[in-house]
C-alpha positions in Angstrom: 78.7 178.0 40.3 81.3 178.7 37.7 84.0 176.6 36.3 85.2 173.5 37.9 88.4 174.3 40.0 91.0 172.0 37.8 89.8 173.7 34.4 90.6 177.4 35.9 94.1 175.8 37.1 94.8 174.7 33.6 94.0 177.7 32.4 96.2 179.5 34.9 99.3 177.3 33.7 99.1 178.9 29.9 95.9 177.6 28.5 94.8 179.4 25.8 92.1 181.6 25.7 91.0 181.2 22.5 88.1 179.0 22.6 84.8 180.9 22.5 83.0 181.5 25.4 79.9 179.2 24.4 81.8 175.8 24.2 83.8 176.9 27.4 80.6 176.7 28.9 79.5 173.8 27.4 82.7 172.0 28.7 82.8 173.2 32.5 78.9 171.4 32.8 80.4 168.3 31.2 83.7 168.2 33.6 81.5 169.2 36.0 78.8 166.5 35.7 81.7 164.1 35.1 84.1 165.0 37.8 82.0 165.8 40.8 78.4 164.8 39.8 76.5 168.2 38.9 73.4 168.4 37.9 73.6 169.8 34.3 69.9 171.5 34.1 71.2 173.4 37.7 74.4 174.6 36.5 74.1 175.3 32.7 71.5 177.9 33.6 73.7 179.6 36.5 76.5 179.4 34.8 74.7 181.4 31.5 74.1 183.7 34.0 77.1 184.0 35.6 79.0 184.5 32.2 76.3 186.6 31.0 75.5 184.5 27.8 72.5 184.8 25.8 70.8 184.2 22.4 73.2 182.0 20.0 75.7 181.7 22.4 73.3 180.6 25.2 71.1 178.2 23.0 74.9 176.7 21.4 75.9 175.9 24.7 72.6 174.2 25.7 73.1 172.3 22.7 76.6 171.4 22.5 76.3 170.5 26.4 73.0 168.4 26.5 73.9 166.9 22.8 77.0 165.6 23.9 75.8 164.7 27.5 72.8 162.3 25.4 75.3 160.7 23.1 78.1 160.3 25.2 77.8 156.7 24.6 77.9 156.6 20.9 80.7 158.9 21.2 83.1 156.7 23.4 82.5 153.9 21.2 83.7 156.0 18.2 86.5 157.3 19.8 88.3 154.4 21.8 88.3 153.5 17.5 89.9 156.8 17.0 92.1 157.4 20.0 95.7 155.1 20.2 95.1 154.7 24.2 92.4 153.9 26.5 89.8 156.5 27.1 90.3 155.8 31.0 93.8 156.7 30.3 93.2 160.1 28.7 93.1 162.9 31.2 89.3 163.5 32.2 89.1 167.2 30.6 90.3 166.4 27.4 88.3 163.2 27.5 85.2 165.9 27.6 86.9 168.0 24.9 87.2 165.0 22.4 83.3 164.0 23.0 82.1 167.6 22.6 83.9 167.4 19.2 82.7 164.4 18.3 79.3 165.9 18.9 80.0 168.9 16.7 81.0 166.5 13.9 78.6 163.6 14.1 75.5 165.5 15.2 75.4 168.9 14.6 75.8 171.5 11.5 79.3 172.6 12.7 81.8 172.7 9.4 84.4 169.7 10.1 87.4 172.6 10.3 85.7 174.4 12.5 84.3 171.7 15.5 88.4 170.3 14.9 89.6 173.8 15.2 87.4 175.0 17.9 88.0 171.5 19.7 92.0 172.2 19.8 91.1 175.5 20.9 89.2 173.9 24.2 92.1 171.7 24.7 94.4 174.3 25.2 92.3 176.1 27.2 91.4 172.9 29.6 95.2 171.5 29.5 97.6 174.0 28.2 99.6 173.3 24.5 100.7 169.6 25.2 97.1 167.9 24.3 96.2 170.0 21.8 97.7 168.0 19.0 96.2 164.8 20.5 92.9 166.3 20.3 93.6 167.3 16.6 95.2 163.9 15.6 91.7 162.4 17.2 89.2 164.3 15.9 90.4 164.4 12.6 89.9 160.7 12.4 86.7 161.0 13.8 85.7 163.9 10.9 86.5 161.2 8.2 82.8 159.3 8.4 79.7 160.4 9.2 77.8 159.2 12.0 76.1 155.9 10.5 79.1 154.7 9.1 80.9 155.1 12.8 78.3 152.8 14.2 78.6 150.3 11.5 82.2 149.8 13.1 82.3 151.0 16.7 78.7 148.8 17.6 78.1 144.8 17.3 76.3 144.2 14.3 72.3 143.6 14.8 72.3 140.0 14.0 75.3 139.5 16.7 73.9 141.6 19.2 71.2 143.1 18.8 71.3 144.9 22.9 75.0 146.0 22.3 73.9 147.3 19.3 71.1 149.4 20.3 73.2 150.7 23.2 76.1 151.8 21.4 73.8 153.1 18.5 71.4 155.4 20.5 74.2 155.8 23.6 72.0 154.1 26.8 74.2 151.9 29.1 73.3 148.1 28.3 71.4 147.3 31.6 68.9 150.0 30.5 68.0 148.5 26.8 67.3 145.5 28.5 64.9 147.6 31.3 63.5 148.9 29.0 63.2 145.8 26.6 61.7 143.8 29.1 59.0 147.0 30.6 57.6 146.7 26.8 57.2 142.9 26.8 59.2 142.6 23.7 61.2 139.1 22.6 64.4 139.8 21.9 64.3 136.9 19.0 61.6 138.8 17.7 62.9 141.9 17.1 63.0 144.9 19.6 61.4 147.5 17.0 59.5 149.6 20.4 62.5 149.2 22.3 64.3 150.9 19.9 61.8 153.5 19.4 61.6 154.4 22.9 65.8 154.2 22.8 65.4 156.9 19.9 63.2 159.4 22.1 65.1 159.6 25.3 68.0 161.2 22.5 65.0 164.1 21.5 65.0 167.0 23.6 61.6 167.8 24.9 59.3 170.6 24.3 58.5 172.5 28.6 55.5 172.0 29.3 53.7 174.0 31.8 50.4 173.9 34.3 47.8 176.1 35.0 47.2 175.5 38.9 42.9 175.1 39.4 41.8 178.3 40.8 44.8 180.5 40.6 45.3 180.6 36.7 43.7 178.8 33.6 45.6 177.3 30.4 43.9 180.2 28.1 46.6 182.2 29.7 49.3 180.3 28.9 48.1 180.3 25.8 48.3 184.0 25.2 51.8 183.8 26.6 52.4 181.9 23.8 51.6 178.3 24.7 49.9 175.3 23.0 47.1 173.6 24.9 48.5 170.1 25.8 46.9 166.8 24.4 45.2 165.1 27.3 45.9 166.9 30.5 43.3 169.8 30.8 45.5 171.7 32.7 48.7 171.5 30.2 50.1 174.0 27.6 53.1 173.2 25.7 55.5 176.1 25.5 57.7 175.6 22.0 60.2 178.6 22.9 61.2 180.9 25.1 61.8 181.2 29.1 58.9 179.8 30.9 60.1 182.0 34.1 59.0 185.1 31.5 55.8 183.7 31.7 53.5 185.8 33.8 51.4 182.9 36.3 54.3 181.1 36.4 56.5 184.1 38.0 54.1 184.8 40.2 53.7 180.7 41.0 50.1 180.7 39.8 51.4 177.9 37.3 54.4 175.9 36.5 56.7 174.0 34.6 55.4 170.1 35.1 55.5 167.3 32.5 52.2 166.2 31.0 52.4 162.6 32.5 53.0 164.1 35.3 50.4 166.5 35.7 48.1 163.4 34.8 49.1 160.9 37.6 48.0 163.9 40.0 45.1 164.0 37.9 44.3 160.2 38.5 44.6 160.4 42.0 41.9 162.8 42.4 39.9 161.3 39.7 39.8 157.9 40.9 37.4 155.9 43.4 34.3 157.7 45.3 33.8 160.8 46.0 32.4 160.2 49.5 34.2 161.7 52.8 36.9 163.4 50.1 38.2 165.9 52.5 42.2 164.8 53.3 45.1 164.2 50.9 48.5 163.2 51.2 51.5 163.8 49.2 54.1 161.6 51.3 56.9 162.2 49.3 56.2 165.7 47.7 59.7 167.2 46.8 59.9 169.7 45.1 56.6 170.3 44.7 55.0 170.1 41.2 52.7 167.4 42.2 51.8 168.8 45.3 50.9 172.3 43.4 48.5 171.0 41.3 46.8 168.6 43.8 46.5 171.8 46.4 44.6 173.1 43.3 42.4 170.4 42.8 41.9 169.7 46.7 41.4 173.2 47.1 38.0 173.1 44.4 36.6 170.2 46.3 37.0 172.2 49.8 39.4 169.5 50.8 43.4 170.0 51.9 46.4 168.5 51.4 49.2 167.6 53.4 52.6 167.8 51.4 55.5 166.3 53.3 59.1 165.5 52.8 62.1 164.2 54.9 64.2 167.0 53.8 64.2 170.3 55.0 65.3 171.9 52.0 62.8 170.2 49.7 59.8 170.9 52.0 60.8 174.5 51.4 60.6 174.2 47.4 57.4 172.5 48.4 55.9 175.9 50.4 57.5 177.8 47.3 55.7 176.1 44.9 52.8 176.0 46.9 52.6 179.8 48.4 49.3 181.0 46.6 46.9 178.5 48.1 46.0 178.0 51.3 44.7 174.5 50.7 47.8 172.7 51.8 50.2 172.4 54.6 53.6 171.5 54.4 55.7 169.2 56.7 59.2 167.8 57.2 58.1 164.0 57.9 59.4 160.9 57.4 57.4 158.7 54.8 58.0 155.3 56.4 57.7 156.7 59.9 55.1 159.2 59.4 53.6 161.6 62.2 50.6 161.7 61.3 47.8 159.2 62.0 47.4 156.3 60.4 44.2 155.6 58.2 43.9 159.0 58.2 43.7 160.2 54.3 40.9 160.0 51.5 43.5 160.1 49.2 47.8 159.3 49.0 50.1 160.3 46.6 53.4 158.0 47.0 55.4 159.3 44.5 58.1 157.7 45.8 62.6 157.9 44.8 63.4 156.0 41.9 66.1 155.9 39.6 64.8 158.5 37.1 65.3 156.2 34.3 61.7 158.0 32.7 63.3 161.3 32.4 66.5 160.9 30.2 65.3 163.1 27.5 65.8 166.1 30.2 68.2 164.4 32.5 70.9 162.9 30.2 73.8 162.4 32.6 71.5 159.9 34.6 71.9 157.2 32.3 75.7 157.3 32.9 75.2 158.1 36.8 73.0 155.1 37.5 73.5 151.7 37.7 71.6 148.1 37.6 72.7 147.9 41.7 71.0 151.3 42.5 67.7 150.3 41.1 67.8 147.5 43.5 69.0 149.5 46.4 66.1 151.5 45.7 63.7 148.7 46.1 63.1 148.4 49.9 62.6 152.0 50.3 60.0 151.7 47.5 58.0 149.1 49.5 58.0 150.8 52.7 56.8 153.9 51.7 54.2 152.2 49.7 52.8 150.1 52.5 53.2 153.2 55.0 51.2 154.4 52.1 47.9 152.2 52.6 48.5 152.3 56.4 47.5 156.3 55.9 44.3 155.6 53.5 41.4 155.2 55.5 39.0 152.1 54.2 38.3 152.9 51.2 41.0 155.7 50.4 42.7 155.6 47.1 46.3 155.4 46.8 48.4 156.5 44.0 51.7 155.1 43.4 54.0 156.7 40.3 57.5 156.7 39.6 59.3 158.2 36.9 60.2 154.8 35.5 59.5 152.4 33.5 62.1 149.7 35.6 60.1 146.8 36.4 61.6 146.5 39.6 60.5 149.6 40.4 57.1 149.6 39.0 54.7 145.8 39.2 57.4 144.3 41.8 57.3 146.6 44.2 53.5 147.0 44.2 53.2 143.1 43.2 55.0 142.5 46.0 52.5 144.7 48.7 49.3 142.7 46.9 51.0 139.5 48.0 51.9 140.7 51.7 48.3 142.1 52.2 44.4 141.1 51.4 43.2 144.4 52.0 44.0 146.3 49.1 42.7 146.7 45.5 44.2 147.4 42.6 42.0 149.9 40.0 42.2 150.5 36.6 44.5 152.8 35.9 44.2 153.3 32.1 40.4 153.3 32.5 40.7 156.4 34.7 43.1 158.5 32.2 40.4 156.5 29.4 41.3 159.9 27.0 45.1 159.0 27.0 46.1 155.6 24.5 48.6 152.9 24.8 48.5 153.2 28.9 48.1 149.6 29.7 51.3 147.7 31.4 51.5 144.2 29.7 51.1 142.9 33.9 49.6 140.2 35.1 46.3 142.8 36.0 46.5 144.8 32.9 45.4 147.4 35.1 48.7 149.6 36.0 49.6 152.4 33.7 53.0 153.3 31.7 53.5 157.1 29.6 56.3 156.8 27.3 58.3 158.9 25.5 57.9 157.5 22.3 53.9 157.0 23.1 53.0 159.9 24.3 55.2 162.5 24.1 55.6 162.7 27.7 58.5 161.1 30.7 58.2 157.1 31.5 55.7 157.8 34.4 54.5 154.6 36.0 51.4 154.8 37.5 49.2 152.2 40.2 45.7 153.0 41.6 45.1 151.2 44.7 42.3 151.3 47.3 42.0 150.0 50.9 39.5 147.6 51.4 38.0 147.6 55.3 35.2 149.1 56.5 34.8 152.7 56.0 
């Protein structure tokens, strides 16, 4: 996994070899996320590795890649003002150069000379000598205002537009300020002050935050590791600094790296409802497994066992690797809207099901540019049939828990809106009344009943959450 192919061939036709080894490695993730759709949390780490970066230079690439992978936005807007051509004219590695500078100017303690200098640097060693003074010419334009003043000129003004403001302003594509706009229930005419808050916190890095798995390990010990008991989830600990793989449980897969809301929806699932005939669980759509871990835990005190399946072979093995130290759960390669098994079968269903993601920018950045208004409604019909296959495996009375990791409407209340309408024999349950400890859950829906973390809530990703139960006899 090292650099991508056309940056070593640059190099190979004179680049220079000047530019430090941190922002070279901050500059293969971004061509490589741009030009043939890496993941940048997958390769920044291998490639660390693989170059044998650490300390400064390892947490100076993190930044420089991730900062300018969250304001890339921002940054394009600034320099199609700076730049005397098209950005989709300008070769795609200096394109990546020029926003990485920006970065180092508008957002970072970088000197001016230095991000400029260590930009032209990059350039030749992406391109060769030719761009170089392009890059300079650029970026020296860019280094004459500070960041508020670039937005003053590069976005509409608020009154004009206040959408294309806030998207230019705190770098989401448009389609998603309005998402997100219209999942909070604000009026645009009336000001979208929570919009823009939740805009803000998708630019803030988050804190890792692991889970003590029920019966294998206990938050005290993460703790001692160095950890922060979490808010609301009793099994969270915040982990400020350093490598959570250094961390004993979650070596040896007694615990892991799951976000809180996360960790919670699980939670909810096994909360919710009866506790009569409580003996099978389902996680339909359990890939890679950090759900499935912590219900095995919880199935696994209540001497019940879960099923954890995926369609992808590769996935259900994450699954089995996340889930090795209990013997509460097996794991299958099964199709969710075709399952195997038999129907009103389970106490309990997890359908955590694809979504766009759109809850998890902080950590994903590169999704917002990767996604489009068109994918979240190619997504849609997917979403309703492995919901309704769903309820078809809850047995009368079973609970079902659906969650995505966003806060899209058309992912969230019109895909389970739409299953209430088609069928009289579910429930919906009160979501936020189950999770009572954690504030500011409830959706502004037509039940009030579904649940919605936020970043800017709750610290946590945009997890949607619906409690559902099958009505019949039991």
């Amino acid at each position: 996994m090292g650099a991508p192919r056309a940056t070593k061939n640059k190099k190979a036709q004179g680049g220079s070899s000047r530019a430090d080894p941190a922002r070279r490695a901050a500059c293969d993730v971004l061509c490589a996320v741009a030009q043939r759709g890496a993941y940048a949390n997958l390769l920044l780490p291998a490639l660390l590795r693989e170059r044998g970066l650490t300390g400064r230079d390892a947490a100076l690439a993190t930044e420089l890649a991730y900062g300018t992978l969250r304001g890339r936005g921002t940054y394009d807007a600034i320099l199609a003002v700076c730049a005397d051509r098209d950005l989709a004219v300008i070769d795609p590695p200096i394109l990546e150069v020029l926003r990485l500078g920006a970065h180092q100017l508008l957002d970072t303690r970088v000197k001016p000379h230095a991000a400029v200098a260590t930009s032209v640097d990059l350039a030749r060693y992406v391109a060769g000598q030719r761009p170089a003074g392009f890059v300079n010419a650029v970026l020296r334009r860019v280094a004459q205002r500070d960041l508020d003043a670039w937005i003053q000129i590069a976005a509409p003004r608020r009154a004009d537009d206040l959408v294309g403001h806030l998207a230019i302003r705190y770098s989401h594509p448009r389609w998603i300020v309005t998402a997100l706009q219209e999942a909070l229930g604000e009026d645009p005419a009336a000001g979208l002050g929570e919009t823009e808050a939740a805009l803000a916190a998708d630019g803030v890095r988050p804190a890792v935050t692991l889970c003590a798995v029920p019966g294998l390990s206990d938050p005290a010990e993460l703790v001692a590791a160095g950890g922060q008991p979490a808010r609301w989830s009793p099994f969270g600990v915040y982990l400020r600094e350093g490598d959570p793989a250094a961390v004993a449980a979650v070596a040896q897969r007694r615990a892991g790296v799951q976000d809180e809301a996360s960790q919670l929806a699980a939670l909810a699932l096994a909360r919710a409802g009866p506790a009569t005939s409580d003996r099978r669980w389902l996680d339909m759509c359990a890939g890679p497994g950090g759900k499935a871990r912590l219900l095995a835990g919880l199935a696994a005190d209540r001497d019940a066992r879960l099923v954890a399946a995926d369609v992808r072979l590769h996935r259900a093995r994450l699954i089995r690797a996340a889930t090795s130290k209990t013997s509460a759960v097996a794991v299958v390669v099964a199709d969710g809207t075709a399952p195997a098994w038999r129907h009103a079968a389970f106490d309990r269903v997890l359908a955590d099901v694809p979504c766009s993601g759109l809850g998890a920018l902080r950590r994903r950045p590169e999704a917002r540019w990767r996604r489009s208004a068109q994918d979240v409604s190619d997504m849609g019909g997917l979403q309703r049939r492995l919901l309704a296959a769903a309820v078809d495996s809850a047995r009368p009375g079973g609970i079902v828990a659906y969650v995505t990791c966003s806060p899209h409407i058309a992912e969230t209340r019109d895909v389970v809106g739409d299953l209430l309408s088609a069928r009289g024999d579910v429930r919906v349950l009160d979501a936020p009344a189950v999770l009572a400890e954690v504030p500011d859950l409830r959706c502004p829906d037509p039940h009030g009943l579904y649940a919605q973390f936020w970043p800017h809530r709750h610290g946590t990703d945009a997890i949607f959450l619906a409690l559902l139960q099958r009505q019949g006899p039991a």
